[in-house]
C-alpha positions in Angstrom: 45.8 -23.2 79.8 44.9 -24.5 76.2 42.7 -24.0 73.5 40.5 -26.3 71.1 39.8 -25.4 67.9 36.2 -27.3 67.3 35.0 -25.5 64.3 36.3 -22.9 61.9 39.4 -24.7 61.3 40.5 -25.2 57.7 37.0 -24.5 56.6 35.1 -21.0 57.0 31.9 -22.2 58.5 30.9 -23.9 62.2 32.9 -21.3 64.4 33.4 -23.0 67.9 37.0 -22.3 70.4 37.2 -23.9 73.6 39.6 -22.2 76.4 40.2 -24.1 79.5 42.0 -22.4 82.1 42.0 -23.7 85.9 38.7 -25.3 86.2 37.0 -23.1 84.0 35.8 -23.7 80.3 35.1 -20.8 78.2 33.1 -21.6 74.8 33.6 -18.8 71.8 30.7 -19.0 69.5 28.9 -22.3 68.8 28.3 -22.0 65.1 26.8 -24.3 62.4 28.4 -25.7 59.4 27.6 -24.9 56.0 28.5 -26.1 52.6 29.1 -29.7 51.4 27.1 -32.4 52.8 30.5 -34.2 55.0 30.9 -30.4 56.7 26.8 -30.2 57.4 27.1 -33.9 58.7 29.7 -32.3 61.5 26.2 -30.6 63.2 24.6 -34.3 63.5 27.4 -35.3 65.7 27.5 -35.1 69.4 29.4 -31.9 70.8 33.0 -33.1 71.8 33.0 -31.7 75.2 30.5 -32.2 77.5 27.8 -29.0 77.5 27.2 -29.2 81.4 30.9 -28.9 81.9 31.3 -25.4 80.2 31.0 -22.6 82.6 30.6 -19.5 80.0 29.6 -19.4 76.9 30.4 -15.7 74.6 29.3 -15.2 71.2 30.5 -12.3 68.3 27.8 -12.2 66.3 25.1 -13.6 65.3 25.3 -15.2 62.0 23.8 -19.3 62.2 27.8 -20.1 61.0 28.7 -18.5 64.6 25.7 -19.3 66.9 23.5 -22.2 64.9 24.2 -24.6 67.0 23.7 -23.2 70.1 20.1 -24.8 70.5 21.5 -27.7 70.7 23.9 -26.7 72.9 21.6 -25.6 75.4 19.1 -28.6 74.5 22.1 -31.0 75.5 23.1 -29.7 79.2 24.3 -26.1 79.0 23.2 -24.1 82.1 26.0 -21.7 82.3 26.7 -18.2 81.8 26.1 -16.6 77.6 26.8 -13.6 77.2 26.7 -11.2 73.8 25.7 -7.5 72.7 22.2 -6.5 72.8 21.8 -6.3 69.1 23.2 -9.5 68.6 20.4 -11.2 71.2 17.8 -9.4 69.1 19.3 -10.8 65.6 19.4 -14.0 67.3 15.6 -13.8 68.5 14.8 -13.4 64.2 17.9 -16.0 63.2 17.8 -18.9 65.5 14.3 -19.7 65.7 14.3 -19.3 61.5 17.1 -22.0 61.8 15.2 -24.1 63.9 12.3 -23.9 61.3 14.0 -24.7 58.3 15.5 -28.0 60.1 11.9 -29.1 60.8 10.8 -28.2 57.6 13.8 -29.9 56.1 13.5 -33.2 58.5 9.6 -33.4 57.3 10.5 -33.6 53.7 13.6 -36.7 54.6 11.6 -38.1 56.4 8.2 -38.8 53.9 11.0 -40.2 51.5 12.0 -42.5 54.3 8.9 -43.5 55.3 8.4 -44.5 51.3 11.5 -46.6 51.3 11.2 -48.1 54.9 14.2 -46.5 56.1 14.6 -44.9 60.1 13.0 -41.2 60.5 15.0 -38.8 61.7 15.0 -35.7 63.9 15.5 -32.1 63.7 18.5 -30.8 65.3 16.2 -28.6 67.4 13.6 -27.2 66.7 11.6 -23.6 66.4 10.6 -23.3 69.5 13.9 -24.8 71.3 15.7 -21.7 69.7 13.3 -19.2 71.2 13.8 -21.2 74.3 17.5 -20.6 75.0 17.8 -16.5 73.2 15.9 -15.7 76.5 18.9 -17.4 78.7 21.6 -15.1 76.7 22.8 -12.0 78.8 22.8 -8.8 77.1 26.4 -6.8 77.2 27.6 -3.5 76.0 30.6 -2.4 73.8 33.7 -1.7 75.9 32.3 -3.0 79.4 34.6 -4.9 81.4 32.8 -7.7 82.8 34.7 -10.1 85.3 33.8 -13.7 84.9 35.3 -14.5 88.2 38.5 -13.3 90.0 40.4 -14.6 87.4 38.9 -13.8 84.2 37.2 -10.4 82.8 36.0 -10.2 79.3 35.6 -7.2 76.6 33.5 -6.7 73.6 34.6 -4.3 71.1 32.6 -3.7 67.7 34.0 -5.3 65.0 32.4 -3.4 62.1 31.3 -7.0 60.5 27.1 -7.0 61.4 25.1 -4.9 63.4 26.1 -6.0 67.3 29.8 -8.2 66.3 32.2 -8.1 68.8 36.2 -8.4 68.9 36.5 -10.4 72.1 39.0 -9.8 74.5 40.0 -12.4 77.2 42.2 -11.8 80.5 43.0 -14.8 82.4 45.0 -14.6 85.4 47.0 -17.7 86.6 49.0 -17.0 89.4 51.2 -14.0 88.9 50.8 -14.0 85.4 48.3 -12.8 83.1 47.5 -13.8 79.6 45.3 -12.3 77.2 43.9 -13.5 74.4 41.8 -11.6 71.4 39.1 -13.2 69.2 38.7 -11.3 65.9 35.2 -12.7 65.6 34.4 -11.7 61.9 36.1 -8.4 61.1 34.3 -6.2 58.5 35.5 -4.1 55.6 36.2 -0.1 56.1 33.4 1.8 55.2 30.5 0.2 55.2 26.6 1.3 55.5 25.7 1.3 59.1 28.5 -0.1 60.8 31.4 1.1 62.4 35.1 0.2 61.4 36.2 -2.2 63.5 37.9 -1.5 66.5 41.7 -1.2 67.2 43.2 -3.5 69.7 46.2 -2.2 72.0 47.5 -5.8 72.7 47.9 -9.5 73.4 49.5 -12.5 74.3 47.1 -14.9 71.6 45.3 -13.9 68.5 43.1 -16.4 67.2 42.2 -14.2 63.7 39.3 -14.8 60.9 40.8 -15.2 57.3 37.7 -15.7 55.2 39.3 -13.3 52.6 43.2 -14.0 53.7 43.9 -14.8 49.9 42.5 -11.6 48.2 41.0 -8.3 48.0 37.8 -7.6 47.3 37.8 -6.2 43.6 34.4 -3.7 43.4 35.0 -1.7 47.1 35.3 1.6 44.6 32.7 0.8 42.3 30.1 -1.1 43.4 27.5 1.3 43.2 28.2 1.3 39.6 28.2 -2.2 39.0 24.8 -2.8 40.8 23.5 0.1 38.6 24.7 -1.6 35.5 22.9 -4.8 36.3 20.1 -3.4 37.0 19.5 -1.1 34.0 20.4 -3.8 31.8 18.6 -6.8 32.8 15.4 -4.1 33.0 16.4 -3.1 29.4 16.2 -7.1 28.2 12.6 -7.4 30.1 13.6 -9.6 33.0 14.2 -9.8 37.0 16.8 -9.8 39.1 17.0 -12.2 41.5 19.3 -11.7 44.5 20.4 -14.5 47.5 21.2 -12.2 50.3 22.1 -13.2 53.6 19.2 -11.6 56.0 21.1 -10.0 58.2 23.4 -6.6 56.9 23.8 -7.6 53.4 20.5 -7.2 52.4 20.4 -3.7 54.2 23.3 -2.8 52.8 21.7 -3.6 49.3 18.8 -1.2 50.3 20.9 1.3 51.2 22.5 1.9 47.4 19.4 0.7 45.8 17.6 3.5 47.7 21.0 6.2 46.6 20.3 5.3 42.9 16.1 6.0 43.3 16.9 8.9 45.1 19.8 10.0 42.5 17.5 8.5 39.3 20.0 6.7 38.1 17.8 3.2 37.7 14.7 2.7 35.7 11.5 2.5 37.6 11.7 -1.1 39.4 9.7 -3.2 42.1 11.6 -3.6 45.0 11.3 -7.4 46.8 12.4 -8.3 50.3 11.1 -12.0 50.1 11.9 -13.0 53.5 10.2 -12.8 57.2 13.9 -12.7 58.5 15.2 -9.9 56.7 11.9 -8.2 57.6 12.3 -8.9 61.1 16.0 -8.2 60.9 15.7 -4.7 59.3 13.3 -4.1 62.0 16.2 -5.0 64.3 18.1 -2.6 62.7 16.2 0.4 63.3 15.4 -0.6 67.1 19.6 0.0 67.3 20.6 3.4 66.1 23.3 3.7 68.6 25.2 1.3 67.0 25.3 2.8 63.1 28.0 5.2 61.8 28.3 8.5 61.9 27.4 9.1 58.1 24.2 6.4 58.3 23.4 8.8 61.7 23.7 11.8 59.7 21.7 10.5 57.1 18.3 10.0 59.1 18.7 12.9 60.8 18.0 14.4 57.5 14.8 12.9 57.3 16.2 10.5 54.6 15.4 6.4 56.0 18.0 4.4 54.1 16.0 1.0 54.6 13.0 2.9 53.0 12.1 3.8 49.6 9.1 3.9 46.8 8.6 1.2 45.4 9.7 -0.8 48.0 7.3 -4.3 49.3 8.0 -6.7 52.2 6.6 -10.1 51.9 6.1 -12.1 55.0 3.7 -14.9 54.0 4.3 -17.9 51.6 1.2 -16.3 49.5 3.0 -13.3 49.1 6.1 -14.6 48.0 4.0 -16.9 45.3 2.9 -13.5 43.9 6.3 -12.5 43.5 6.6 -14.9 40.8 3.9 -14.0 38.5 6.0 -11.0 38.0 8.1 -11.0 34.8 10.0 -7.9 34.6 11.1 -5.1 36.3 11.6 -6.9 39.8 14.7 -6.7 42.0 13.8 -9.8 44.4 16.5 -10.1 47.0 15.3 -13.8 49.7 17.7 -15.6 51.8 19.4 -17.7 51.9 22.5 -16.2 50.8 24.0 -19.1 49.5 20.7 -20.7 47.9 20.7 -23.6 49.9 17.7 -22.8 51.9 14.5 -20.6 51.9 12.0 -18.9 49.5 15.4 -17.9 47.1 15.2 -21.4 45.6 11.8 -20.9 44.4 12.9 -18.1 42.8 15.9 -19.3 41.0 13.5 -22.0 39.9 11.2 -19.6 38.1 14.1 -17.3 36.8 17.2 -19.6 36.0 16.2 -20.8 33.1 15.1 -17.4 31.8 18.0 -15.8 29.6 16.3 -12.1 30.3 16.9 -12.5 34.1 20.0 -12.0 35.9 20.9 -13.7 39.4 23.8 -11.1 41.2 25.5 -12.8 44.0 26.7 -10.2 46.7 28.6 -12.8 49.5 30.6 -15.9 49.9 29.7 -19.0 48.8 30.8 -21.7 50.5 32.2 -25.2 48.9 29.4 -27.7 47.6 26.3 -25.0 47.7 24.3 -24.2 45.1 25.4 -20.5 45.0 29.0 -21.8 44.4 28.3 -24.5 41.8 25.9 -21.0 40.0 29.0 -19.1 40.3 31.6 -22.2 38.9 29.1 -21.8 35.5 26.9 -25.2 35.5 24.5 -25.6 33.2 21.7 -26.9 35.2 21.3 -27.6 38.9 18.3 -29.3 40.7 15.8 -27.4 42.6 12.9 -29.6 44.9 13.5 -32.3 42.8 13.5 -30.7 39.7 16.2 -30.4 37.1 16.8 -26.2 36.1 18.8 -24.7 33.0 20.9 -21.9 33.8 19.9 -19.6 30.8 20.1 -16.2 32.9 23.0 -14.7 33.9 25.0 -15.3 36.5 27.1 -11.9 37.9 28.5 -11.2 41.1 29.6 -8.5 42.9 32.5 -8.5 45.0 32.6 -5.5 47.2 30.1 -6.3 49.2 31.9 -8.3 51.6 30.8 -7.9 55.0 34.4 -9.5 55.9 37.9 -7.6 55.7 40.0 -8.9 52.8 43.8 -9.6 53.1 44.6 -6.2 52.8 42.5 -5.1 55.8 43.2 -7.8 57.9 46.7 -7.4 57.8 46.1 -3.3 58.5 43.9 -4.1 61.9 46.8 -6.9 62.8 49.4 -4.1 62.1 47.4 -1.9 64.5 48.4 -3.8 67.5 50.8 -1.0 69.3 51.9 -4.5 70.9 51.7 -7.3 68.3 50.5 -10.8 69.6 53.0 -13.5 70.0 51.3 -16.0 68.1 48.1 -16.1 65.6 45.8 -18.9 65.0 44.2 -18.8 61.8 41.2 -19.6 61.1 37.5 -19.3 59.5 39.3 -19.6 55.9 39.5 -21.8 53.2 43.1 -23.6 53.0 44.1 -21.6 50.5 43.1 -18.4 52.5 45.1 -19.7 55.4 48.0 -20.8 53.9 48.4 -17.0 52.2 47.6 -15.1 55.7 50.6 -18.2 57.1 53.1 -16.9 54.5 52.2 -13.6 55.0 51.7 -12.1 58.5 55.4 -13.7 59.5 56.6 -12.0 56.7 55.0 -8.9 57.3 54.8 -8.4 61.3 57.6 -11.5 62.1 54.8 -12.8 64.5 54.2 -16.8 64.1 51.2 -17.6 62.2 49.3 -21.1 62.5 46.1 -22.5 61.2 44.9 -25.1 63.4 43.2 -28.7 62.5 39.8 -29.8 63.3 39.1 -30.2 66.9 43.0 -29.5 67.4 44.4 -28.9 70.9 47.2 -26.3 71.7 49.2 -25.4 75.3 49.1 -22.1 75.7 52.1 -20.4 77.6 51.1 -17.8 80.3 51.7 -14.4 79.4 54.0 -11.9 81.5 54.4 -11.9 85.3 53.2 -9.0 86.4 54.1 -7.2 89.8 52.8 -5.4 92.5 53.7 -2.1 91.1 51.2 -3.4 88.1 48.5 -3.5 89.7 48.9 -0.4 91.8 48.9 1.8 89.1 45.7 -0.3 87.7 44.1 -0.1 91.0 44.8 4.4 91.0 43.5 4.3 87.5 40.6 2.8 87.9 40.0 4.7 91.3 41.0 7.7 89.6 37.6 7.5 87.2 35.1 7.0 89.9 34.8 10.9 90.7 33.8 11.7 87.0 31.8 8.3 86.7 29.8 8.5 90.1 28.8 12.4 89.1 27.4 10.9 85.6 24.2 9.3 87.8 25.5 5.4 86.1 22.7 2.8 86.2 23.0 0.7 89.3 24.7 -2.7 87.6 27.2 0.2 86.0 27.8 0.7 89.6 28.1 -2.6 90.9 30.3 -3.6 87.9 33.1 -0.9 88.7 32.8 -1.3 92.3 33.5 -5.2 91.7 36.4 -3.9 89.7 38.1 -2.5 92.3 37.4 -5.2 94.6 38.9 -8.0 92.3 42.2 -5.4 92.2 42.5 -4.9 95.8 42.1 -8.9 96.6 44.4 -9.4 94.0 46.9 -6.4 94.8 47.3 -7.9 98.1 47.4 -11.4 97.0 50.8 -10.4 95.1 52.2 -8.1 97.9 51.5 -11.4 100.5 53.7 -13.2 97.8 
């Protein structure tokens, strides 16, 4: 068995891991990269392992830097079996085909300037309607559902409290007598956050391959971020401008609605226009309410009251290019939050065109920004930056907040690690800046005495099988699994429930008597 670490290593975006066991290849997440033009190059290239060959493809989440590039994925030979949560299909119906878009939009403007200078035109990664294409080949799973791949391999999904839908992954693979298992953080999320669960404690495993987007710090505002939003606010109303805010579409901008709505509610904010400038945050808030199952207790409580966090006065959703030109007329008292997060993309670099140079205004950043955006060159304090060809002062200010991280910082990734009633053997790092990695490195040997490793690009590492395990095993998982059918069968399951289990116990007896046979 080994793994490949084809994205997500030594940089945070582009999240790909292939596992080959026997003569089965397992794909986790097929994500995009972000950031400086060399990483963004890496989606032009071909895919280092042949689509067609990949039998299963299993994606946490569905943020573009974990599932952009599965268009083209699909658009270069994949016909096997994808499988993620049911919210993140229906984030993935609102994010992928947006992707799509933005490529065609973007490979329409290259291309005119190539056409000028005589130059070779070039073509979208995929397009639009390709994304829309393969969401409806993605199988829909549920929290905590064993499914078995084949005789050999079963897969679990556990929420990992990062976006609405995110999965911990856990992976059994049987080779022989011996079983290995292996956990995919995905991207964990913070404690207490709007909507979403904690994430999920894991009893064990052989292999940890662990996000460390925050490995090398804590986030700063978790106590007080309420009160630092409400101090923007109030005072960039009190100098008579807007602010603008790049938010990621999907959970940070409800998250921002959720205490912009507690200080309406609570009057602790003058009397602003609230802006969501973007269809995909629209769509994806619609999303949102479609899945109440999957929001915390407090955000359950909450509408049960008959209070709507993603709802309040004041509140507009603009969906059409007209409407977001509108936006801009307005000089004051306007909270705008448009995607994309890192200001690379989308309607937010209209409005940083019509607001940067404004010293009234304030632009609040709320997420990471990766190396080389325009977000992270804002945040390093330039004093201009170019915008559709156009050079921009930076007179407004520039503020971020820090605690609303949708990841776990080093202190809360090194909790859920330390959760583990059986610690892994070894942890790959990775999804992290160097720095990040080399901290979580130093510290989780340190800490736990379990060896830590960040991988290199498109790295490949032998795994060792995990424990024999004996007939005695596998009777006791055979009666435990036997013993739950009473109480499960008297619970009227859906049929596929049914078939599931009864699969279950098949796979145990074949391989119960495959062990006792020797």
């Amino acid at each position: 068995m080994q793994i490949t670490f084809y994205g997500a290593a030594q940089t945070v975006t582009g999240s790909c891991y292939l596992l080959e066991t026997g003569d089965k290849k397992i794909m986790v997440d097929c994500g995009m990269f972000q950031g400086h033009r060399l990483s963004r190059e890496r989606n032009y290239l071909p895919f280092a392992v042949i689509p067609a060959s990949v039998d299963y493809l299993l994606l946490t989440h569905a943020h573009i830097d974990h599932s952009g590039l599965v268009p083209k994925f699909y658009k270069n030979g994949f016909k096997g079996r994808a499988l993620a949560t049911d919210a993140t299909v229906d984030l993935l119906e609102v994010l992928l085909p947006d992707s799509g878009h933005i490529q065609e939009m973007e490979i329409e403007r290259l291309n005119r300037k190539a056409r000028r200078a005589g130059k070779k035109l070039l073509d979208p990664i995929y397009t639009a309607e390709d994304a829309f294409g393969c969401v409806r080949e993605i199988e829909r799973v549920k929290y905590k559902q064993v499914i078995s791949l084949d005789n050999n391999i079963s897969i679990r999904f556990n929420d990992a409290g990062h976006i609405l839908g995110s999965a911990i992954l856990e992976i059994w693979v049987r080779e022989g007598t011996k079983q290995t298992k292996l956990v995919f953080s995905g991207d964990l999320g913070a404690k207490d956050k709007p909507f979403v669960n904690d994430p999920a404690l894991i009893d064990e495993a052989d292999y940890l391959v662990m996000e460390c987007t925050y490995g090398d710090r804590l986030h700063q505002d978790k106590g007080h971020r309420l009160e630092k939003l409400r101090q923007v606010i109030k005072e960039t109303y009190d100098r008579g401008g807007n602010v603008i805010i790049p938010a990621f579409a999907v959970e940070r901008t409800q998250d921002l609605l959720y205490d912009i709505g507690q200080l309406v509610i609570k009057n602790e904010i003058p009397p602003v226009q609230v802006f969501i400038d973007s269809p995909m945050a629209v769509a994806a808030t619609e999303v949102f309410m479609k899945h109440p199952n999957y929001f915390d207790q407090d955000t359950g409580k909450l509408i049960a009251s008959g209070i709507n966090p993603l709802a309040m006065p004041n509140l507009h959703f603009s969906r059409t290019a007209d409407e977001s030109r509108q936006i801009n007329e307005i000089k004051s008292g306007a909270i705008v939050l448009s995607a994309s997060g890192m200001c690379d993309a989308g309607r937010i670099k209209h409005h940083l065109k019509h607001n940067l140079w404004r010293p009234e205004c304030t632009v609040l950043f709320v997420g990471y920004q990766a190396p080389g955006t325009k977000g992270q060159r804002l945040l390093s304090g330039v004093g201009s930056i170019r915008i559709h060809g156009e050079e921009i002062a930076v007179k407004a200010g520039i503020k971020s907040i820090d605690g609303y991280s949708s990841h776990a910082d080093q202190e809360g990734l090194l909790e859920w690690l330390g959760s583990f009633n059986k610690l892994p053997g070894r942890v790959f790092l990775v999804h992290g800046d160097p720095e990040a990695l080399a901290a979580m490195e130093k510290l989780i040997p340190e800490k736990t005495r379990v060896d830590a490793y960040a991988p290199a690009w498109q790295e490949t590492i032998q795994l060792t099988p995990g424990a024999e395990f004996s007939a005695e095993d596998l009777q006791q998982a055979y009666h435990a699994v036997a013993a739950k059918m009473d109480a499960f069968l008297k619970s009227a399951p859906e049929q596929a429930d049914f078939n599931l289990v009864m699969k279950r116990l098949k796979d145990l007896e074949i391989l119960l008597a495959e062990v006792k046979a020797g």
